[in-house]
C-alpha positions as CSV (number, residue, x, y, z in Angstrom):
1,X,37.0,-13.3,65.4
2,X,39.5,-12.7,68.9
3,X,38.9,-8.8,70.3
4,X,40.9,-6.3,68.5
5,X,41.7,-4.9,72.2
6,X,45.7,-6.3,72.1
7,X,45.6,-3.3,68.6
8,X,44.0,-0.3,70.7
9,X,45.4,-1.0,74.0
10,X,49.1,-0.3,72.2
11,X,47.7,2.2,69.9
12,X,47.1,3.7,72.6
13,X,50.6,3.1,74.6
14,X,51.6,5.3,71.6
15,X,49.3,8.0,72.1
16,X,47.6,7.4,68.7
17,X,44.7,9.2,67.9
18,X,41.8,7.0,68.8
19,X,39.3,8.5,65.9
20,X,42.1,7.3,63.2
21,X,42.7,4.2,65.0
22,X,39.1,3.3,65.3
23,X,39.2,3.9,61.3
24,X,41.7,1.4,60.1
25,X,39.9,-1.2,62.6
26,X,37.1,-0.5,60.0
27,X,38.9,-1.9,57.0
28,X,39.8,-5.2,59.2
29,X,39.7,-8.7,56.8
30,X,38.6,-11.6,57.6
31,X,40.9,-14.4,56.6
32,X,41.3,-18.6,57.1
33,X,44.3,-19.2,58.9
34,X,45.2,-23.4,58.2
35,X,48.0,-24.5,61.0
36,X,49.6,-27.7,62.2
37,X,47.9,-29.9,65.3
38,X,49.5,-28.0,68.2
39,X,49.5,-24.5,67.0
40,X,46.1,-24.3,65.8
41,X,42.8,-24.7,67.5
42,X,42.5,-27.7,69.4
43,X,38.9,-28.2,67.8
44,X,39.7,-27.3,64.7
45,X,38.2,-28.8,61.4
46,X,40.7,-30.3,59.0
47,X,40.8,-28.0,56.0
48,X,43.8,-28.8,54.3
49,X,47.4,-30.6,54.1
50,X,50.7,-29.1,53.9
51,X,53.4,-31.4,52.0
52,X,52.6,-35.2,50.8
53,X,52.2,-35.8,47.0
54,X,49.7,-33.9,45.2
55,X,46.0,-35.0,44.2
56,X,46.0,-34.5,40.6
57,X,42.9,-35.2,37.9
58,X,43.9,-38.2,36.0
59,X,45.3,-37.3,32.8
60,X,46.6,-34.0,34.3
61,X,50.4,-33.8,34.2
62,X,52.3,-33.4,37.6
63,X,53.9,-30.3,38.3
64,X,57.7,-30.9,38.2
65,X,57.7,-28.6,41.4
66,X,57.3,-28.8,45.0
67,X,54.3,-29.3,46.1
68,X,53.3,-27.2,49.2
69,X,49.7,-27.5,50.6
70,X,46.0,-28.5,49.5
71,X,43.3,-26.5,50.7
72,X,39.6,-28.1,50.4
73,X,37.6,-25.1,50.2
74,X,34.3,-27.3,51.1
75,X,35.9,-26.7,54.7
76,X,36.0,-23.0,54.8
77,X,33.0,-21.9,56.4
78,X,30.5,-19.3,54.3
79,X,31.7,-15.5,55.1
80,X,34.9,-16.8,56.8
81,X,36.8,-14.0,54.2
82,X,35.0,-11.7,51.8
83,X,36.8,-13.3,49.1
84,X,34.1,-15.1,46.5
85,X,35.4,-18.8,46.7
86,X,34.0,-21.5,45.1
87,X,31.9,-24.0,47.7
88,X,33.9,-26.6,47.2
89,X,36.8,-28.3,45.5
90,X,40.5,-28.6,46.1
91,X,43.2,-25.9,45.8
92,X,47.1,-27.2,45.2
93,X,49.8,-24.9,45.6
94,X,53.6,-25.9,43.8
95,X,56.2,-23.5,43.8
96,X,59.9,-23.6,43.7
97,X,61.2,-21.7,46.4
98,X,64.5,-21.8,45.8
99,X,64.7,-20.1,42.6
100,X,61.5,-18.2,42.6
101,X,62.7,-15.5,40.2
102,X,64.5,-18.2,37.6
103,X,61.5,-18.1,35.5
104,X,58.1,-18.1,34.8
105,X,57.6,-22.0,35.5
106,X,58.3,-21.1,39.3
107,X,54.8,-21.8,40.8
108,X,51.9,-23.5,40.0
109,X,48.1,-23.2,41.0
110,X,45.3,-26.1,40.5
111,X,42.0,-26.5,41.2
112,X,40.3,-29.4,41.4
113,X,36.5,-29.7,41.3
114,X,35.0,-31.6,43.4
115,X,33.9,-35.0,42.6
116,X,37.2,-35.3,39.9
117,X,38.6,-38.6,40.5
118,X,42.4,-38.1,41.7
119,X,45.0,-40.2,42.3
120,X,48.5,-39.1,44.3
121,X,51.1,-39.2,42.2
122,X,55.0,-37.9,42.0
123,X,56.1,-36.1,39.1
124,X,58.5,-38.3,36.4
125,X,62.0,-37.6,36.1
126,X,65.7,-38.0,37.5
127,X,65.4,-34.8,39.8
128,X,62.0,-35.2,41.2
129,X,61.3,-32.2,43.5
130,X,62.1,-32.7,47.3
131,X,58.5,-33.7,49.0
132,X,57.6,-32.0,52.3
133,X,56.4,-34.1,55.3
134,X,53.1,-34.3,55.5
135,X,50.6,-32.4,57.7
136,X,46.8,-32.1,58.7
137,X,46.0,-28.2,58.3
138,X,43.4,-27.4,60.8
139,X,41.2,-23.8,60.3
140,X,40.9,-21.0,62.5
141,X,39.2,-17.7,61.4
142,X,41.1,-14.7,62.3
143,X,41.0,-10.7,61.4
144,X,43.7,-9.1,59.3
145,X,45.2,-5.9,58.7
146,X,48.2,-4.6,56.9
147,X,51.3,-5.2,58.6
148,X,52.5,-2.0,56.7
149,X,51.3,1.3,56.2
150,X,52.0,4.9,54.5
151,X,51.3,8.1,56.0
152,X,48.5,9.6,54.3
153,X,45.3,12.1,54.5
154,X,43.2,10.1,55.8
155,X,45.8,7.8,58.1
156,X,48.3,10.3,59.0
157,X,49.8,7.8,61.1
158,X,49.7,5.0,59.0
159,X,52.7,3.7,59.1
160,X,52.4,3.8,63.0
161,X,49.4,1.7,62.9
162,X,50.7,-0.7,60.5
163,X,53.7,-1.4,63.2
164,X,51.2,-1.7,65.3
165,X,50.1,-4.8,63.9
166,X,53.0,-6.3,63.1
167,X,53.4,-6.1,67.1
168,X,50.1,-7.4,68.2
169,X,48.7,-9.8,65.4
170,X,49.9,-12.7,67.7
171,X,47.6,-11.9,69.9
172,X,44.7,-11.8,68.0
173,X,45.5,-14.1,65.0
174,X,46.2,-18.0,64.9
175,X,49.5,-18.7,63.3
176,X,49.9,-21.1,60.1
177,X,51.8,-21.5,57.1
178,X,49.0,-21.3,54.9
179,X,46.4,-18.2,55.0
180,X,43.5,-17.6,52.6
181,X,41.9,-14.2,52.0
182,X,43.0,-11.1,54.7
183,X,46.3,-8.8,53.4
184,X,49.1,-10.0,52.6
185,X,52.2,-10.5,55.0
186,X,54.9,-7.7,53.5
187,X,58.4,-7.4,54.5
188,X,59.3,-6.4,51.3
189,X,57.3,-6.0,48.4
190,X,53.7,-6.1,49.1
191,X,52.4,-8.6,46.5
192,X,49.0,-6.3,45.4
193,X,50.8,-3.0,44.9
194,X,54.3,-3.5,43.9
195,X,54.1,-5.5,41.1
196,X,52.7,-4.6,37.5
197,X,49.6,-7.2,37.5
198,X,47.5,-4.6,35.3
199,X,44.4,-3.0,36.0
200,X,41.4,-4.8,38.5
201,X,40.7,-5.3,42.0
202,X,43.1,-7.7,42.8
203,X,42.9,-9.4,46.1
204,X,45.2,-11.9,48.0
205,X,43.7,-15.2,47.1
206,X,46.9,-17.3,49.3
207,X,50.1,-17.2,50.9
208,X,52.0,-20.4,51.6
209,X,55.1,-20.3,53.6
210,X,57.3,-21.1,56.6
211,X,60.9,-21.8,57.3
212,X,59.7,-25.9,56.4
213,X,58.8,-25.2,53.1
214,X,61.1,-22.4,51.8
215,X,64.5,-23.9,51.8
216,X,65.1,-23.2,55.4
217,X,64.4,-19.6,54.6
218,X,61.2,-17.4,56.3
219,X,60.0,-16.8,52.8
220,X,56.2,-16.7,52.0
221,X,54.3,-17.7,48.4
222,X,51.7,-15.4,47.7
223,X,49.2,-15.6,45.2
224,X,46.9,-12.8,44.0
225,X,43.9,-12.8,41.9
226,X,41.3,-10.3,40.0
227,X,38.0,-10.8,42.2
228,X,36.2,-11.4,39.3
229,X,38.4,-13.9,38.3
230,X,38.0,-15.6,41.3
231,X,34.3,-15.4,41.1
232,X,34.2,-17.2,37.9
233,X,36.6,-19.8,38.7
234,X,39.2,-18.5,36.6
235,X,42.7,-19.9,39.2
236,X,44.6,-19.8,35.6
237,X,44.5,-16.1,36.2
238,X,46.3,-15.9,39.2
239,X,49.5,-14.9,39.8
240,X,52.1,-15.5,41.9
241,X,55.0,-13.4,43.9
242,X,57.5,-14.4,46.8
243,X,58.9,-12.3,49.7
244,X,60.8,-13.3,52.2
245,X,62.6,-11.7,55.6
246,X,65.7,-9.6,55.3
């Protein structure tokens, strides 16, 4: 992963305590950042698509959503998160992003194992979902923090720090519309902690987003998981929530 120098060189333009700052460097993520050729690494592996028609099992029905990226987890280097992913197979993310709190039907999670034989396919209907352009998603591995904080005991300037971040991250983090593993982007509702998922260790498993696929709006898909869910292969257990700017 880049330095973390861009974070303590303005931490310290803000005369933050260097102790505390050293301390919430400590809970730094690891996390898969997938990006378009031309924003990504220019030796990037290719880890993923965004858009395109989904890669479904045969016999499994097509989503009658938009389908927004495929991630093939084979690609994702061991200990590039601390997330407990399966070694292979294919994630495929729908979600309807412009009525994302219609109902329940608004998003979609697959996974494929590997070895399933697939076949692209459109879903039936007369209002198939629009289908985004599609594009190679090539991996970077980046750190994360929280790009918002609370004041607390142990962080009294927490919510310093988490600006902080939301500053610097560009420096030290490879931009994409698809991330796996790290904390969640929040600019409003932070996807582990404001919603009522029930009790376990719920970590960010994905957020999928980006002006292209979010109706023209900087929105963001995320989807959260128990970890011991995710360890077992469970994907029917994960949930998702969408946040966007403003």
């Amino acid at each position: 992963m880049k330095s973390m120098d861009p974070f303590r060189d303005e931490a310290r333009d803000r005369a933050l305590p260097e102790d505390e700052v050293e301390r919430w460097l400590g809970a730094v993520r690891p996390c898969v950042m997938l990006s378009p050729a031309g924003q990504g690494p220019p030796d990037g592996v290719v880890a993923g698509r965004l858009g395109g028609l989904p890669a479904l099992p045969e016999g499994e029905p097509v989503p009658d959503l938009p389908f927004l990226a495929s991630v093939d987890l084979a690609a994702i280097p061991p200990g590039s998160t601390d997330l407990p992913l399966p070694a292979d197979g294919t994630l495929l993310f729908f979600a309807d992003t412009e009525d994302p709190w219609g109902d329940d039907d608004w998003s979609r999670l697959v996974y494929v194992p590997v070895g399933t034989p697939v076949s692209e396919r459109a879903p039936d209907g007369d209002w198939p979902p629009q289908v985004h352009p599609v594009q190679d998603l090539l991996l970077a591995i980046s750190p994360s923090l929280p790009n918002r904080g609370s004041d607390t005991e142990e962080f009294p300037h927490g919510g310093e720090l988490g600006s902080v971040w939301w500053k610097t991250c560009g420096e030290m983090q490879t931009d994409g519309p698809v991330q796996i593993g790290g904390y969640p982007w929040v600019w409003n509702a932070d996807p582990l902690t404001d919603h009522d998922h029930g009790p376990g260790d719920w970590v960010l498993l994905a957020e999928v987003g980006g002006e292209d696929l979010t109706e023209g709006e900087l929105g963001i898909v995320h989807w959260v998981i128990r970890r011991d869910d995710l360890a077992a292969g469970r994907f029917t257990e994960a949930r998702a929530c969408f946040d966007m700017a403003g």
